[in-house]
HTML snippet that shows the backbone in 3Dmol.js (N, CA, C, O; Angstrom):
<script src="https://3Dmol.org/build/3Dmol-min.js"></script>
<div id="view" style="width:600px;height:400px;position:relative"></div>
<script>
const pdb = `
ATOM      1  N   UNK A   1       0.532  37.003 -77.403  1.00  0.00           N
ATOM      2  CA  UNK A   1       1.122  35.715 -77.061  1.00  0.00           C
ATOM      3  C   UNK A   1       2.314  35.444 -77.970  1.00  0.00           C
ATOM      4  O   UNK A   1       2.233  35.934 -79.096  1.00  0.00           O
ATOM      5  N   UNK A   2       3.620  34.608 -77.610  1.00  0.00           N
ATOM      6  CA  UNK A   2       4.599  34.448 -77.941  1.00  0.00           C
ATOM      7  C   UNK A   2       4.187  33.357 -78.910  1.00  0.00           C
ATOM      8  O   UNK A   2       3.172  32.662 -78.935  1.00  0.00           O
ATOM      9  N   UNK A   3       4.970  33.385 -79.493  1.00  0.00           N
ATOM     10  CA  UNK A   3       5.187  32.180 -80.708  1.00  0.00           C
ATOM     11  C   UNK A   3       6.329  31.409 -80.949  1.00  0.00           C
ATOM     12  O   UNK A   3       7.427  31.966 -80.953  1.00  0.00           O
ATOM     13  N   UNK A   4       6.214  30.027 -81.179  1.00  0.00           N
ATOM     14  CA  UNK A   4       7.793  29.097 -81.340  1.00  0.00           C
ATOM     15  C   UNK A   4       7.819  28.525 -82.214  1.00  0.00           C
ATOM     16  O   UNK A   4       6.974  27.631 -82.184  1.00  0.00           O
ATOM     17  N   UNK A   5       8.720  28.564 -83.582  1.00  0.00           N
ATOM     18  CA  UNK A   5       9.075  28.004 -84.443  1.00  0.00           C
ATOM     19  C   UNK A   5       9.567  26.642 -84.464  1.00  0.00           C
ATOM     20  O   UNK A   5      10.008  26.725 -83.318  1.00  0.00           O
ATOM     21  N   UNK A   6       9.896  25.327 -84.838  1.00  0.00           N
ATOM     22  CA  UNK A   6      11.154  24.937 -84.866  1.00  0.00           C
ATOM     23  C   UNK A   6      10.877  24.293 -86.293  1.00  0.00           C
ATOM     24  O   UNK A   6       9.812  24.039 -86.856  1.00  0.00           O
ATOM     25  N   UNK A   7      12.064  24.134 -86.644  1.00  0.00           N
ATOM     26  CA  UNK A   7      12.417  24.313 -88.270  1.00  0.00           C
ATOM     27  C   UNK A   7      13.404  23.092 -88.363  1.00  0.00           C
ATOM     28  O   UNK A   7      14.299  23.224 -87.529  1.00  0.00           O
ATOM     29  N   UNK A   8      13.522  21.993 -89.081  1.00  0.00           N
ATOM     30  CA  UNK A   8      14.158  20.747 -88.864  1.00  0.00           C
ATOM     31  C   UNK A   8      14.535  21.188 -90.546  1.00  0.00           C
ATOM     32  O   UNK A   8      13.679  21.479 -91.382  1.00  0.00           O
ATOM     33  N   UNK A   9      15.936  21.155 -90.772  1.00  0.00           N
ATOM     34  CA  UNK A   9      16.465  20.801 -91.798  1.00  0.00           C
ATOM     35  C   UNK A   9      17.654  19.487 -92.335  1.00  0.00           C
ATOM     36  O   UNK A   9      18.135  18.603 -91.626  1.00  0.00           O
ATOM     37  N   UNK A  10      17.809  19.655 -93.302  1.00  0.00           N
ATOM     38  CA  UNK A  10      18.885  18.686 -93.897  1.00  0.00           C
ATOM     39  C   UNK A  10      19.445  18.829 -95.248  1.00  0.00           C
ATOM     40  O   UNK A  10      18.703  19.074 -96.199  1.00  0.00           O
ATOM     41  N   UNK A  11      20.947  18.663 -95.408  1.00  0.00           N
ATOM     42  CA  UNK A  11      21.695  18.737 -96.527  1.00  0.00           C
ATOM     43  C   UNK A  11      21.853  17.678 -97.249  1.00  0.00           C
ATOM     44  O   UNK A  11      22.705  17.599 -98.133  1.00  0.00           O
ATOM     45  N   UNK A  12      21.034  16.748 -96.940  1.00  0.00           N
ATOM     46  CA  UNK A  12      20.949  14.913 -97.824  1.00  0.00           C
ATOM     47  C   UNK A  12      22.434  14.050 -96.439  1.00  0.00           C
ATOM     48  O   UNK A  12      22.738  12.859 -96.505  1.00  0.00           O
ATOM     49  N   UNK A  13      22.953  14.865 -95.573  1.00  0.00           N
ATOM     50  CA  UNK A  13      23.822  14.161 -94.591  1.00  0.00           C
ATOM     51  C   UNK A  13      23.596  14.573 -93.493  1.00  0.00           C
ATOM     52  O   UNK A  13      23.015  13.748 -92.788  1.00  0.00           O
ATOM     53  N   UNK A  14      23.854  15.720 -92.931  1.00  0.00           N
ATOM     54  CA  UNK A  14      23.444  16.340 -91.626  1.00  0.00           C
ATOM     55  C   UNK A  14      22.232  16.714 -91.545  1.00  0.00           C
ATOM     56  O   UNK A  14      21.705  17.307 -92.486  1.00  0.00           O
ATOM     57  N   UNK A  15      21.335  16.335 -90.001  1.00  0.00           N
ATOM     58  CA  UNK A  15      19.791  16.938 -90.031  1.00  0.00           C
ATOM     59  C   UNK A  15      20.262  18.440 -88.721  1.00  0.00           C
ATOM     60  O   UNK A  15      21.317  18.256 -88.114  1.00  0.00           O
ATOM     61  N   UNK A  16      19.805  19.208 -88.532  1.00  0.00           N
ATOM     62  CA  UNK A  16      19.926  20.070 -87.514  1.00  0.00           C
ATOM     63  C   UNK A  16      18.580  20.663 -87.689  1.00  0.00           C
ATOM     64  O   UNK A  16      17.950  20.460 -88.727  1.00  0.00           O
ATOM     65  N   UNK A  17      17.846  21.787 -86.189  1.00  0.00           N
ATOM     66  CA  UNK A  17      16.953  22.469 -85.901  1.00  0.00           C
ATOM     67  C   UNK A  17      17.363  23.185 -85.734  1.00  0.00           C
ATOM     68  O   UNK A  17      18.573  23.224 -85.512  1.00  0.00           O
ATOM     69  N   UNK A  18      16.498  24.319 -85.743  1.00  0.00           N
ATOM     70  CA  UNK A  18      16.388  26.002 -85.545  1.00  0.00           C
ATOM     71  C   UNK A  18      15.229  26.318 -85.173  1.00  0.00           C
ATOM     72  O   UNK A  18      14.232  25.908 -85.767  1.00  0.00           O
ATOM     73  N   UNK A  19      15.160  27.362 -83.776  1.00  0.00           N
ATOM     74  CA  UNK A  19      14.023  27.791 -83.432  1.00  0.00           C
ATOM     75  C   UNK A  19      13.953  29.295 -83.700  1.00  0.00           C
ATOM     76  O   UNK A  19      14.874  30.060 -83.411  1.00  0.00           O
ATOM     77  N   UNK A  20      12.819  29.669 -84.262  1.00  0.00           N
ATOM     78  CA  UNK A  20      12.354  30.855 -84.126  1.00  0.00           C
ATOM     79  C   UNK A  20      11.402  31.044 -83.341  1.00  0.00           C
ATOM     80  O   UNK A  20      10.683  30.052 -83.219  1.00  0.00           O
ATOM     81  N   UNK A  21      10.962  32.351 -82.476  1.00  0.00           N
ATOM     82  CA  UNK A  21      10.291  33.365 -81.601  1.00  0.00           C
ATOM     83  C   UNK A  21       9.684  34.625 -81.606  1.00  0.00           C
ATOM     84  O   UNK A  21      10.287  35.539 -81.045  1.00  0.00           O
ATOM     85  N   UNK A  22       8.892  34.786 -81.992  1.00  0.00           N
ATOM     86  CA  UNK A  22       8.146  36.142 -81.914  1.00  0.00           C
ATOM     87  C   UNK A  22       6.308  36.449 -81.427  1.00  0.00           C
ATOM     88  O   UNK A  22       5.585  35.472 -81.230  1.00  0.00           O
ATOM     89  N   UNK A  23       5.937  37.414 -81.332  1.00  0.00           N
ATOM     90  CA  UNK A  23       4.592  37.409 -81.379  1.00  0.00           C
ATOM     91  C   UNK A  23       3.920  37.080 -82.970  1.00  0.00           C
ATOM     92  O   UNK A  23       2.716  36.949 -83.187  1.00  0.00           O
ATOM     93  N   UNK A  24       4.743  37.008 -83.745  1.00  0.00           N
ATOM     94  CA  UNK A  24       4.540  36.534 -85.121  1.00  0.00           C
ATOM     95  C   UNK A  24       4.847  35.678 -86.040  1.00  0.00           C
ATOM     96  O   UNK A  24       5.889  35.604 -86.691  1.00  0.00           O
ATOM     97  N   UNK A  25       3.464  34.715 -86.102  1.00  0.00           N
ATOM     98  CA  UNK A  25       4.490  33.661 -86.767  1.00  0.00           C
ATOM     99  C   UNK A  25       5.105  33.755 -88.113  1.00  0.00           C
ATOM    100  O   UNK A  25       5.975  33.007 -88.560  1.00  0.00           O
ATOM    101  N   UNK A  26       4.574  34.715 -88.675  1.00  0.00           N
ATOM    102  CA  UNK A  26       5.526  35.217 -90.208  1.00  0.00           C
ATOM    103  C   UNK A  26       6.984  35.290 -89.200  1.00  0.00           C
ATOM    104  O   UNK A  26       7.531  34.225 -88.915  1.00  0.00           O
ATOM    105  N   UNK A  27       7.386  36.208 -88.845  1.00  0.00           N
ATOM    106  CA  UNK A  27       8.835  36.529 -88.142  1.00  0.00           C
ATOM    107  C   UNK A  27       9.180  35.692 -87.663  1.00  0.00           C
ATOM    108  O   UNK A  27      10.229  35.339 -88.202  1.00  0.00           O
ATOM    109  N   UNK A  28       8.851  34.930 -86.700  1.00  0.00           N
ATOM    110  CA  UNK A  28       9.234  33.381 -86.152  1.00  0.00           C
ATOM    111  C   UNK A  28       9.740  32.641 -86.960  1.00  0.00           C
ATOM    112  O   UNK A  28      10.924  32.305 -86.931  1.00  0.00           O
ATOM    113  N   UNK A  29       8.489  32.103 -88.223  1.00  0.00           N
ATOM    114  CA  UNK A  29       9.317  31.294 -88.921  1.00  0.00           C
ATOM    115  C   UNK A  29      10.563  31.774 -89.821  1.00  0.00           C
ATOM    116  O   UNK A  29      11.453  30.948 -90.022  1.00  0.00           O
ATOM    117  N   UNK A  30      10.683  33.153 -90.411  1.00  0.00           N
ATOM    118  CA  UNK A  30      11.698  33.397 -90.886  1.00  0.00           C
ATOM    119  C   UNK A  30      13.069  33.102 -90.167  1.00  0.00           C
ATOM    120  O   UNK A  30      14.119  32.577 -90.536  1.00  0.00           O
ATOM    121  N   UNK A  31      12.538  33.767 -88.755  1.00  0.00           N
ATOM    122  CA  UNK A  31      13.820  33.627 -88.246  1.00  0.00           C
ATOM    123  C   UNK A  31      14.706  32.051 -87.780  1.00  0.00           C
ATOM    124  O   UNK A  31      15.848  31.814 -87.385  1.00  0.00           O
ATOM    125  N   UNK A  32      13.777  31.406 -88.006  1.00  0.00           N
ATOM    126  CA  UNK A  32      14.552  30.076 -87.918  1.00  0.00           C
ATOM    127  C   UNK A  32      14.822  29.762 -89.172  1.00  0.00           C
ATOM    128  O   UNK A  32      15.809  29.054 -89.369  1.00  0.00           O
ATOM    129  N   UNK A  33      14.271  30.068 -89.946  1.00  0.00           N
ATOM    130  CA  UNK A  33      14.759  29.439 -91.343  1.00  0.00           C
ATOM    131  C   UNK A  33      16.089  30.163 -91.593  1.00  0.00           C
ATOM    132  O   UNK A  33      17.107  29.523 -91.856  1.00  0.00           O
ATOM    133  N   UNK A  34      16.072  31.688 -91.498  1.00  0.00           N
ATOM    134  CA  UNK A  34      17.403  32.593 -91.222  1.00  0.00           C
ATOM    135  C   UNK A  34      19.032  31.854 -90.503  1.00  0.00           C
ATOM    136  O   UNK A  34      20.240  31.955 -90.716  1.00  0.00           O
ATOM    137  N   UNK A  35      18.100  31.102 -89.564  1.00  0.00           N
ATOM    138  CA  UNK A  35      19.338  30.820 -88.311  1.00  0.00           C
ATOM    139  C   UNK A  35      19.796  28.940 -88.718  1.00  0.00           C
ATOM    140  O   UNK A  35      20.670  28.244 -88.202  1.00  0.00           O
ATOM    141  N   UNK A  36      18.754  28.584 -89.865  1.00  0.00           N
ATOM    142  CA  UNK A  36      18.945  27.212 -90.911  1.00  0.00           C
ATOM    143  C   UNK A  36      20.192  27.898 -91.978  1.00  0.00           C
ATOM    144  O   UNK A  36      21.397  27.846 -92.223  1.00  0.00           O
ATOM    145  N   UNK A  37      19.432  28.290 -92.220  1.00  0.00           N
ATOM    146  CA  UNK A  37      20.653  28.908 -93.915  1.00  0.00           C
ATOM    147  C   UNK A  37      21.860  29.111 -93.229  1.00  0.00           C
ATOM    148  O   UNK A  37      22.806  28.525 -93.755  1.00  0.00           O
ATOM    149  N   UNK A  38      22.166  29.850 -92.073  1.00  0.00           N
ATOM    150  CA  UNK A  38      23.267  30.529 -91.460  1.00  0.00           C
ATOM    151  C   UNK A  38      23.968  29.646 -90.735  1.00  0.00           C
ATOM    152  O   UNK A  38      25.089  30.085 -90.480  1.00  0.00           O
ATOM    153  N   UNK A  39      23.722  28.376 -90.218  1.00  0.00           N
ATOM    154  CA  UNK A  39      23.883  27.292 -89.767  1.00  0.00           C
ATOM    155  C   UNK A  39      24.646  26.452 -90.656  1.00  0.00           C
ATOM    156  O   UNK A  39      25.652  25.812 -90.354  1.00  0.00           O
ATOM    157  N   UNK A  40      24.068  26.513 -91.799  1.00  0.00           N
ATOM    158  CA  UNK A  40      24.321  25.527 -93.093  1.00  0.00           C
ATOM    159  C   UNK A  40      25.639  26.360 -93.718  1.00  0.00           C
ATOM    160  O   UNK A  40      26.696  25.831 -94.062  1.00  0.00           O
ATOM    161  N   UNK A  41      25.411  27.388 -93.765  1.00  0.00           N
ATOM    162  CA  UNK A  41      26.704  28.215 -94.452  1.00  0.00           C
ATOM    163  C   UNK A  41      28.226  28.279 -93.847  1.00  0.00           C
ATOM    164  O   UNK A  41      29.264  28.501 -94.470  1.00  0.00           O
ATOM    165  N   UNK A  42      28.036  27.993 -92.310  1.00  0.00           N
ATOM    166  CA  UNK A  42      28.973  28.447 -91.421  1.00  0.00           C
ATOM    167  C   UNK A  42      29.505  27.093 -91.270  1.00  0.00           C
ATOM    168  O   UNK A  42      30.731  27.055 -91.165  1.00  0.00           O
ATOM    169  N   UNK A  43      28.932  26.047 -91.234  1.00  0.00           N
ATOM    170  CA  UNK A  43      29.365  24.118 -91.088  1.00  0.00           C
ATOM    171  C   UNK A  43      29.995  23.598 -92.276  1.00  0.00           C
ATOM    172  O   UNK A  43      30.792  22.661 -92.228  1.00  0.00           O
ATOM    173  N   UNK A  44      29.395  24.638 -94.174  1.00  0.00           N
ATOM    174  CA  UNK A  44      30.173  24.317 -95.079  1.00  0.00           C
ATOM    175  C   UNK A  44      31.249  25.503 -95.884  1.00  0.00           C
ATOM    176  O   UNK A  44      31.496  25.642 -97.082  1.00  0.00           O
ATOM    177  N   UNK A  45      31.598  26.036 -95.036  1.00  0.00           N
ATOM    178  CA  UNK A  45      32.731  26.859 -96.095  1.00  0.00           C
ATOM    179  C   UNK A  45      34.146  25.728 -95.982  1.00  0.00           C
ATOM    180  O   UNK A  45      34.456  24.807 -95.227  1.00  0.00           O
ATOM    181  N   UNK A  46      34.699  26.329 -97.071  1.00  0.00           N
ATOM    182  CA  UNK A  46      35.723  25.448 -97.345  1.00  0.00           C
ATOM    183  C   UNK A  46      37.033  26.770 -97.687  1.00  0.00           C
ATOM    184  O   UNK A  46      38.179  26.439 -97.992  1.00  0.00           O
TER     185      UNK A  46
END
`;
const viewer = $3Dmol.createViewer("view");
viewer.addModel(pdb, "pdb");
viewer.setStyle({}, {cartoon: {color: "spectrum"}});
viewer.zoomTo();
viewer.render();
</script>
């Protein structure tokens, strides 16, 4: 059976989600937390 993450973050200003998917929820949740960090990195470069 499939598995669904969703992962609610925030930088103390912006809130955004990320879902992760797998038959595993170890991998699932990484991968949303993965697609959080990568989210967060790509909205603050300067």
């Amino acid at each position: 059976a499939a598995v669904r993450v969703l992962v609610e973050s925030s930088d103390g200003r912006t809130r955004w989600r990320t879902v992760g998917a797998s038959t595993d929820i170890i991998e699932a949740s990484w991968l949303a937390l993965q697609d959080a960090y990568e989210y967060w990195i790509i909205h603050n470069q300067e």
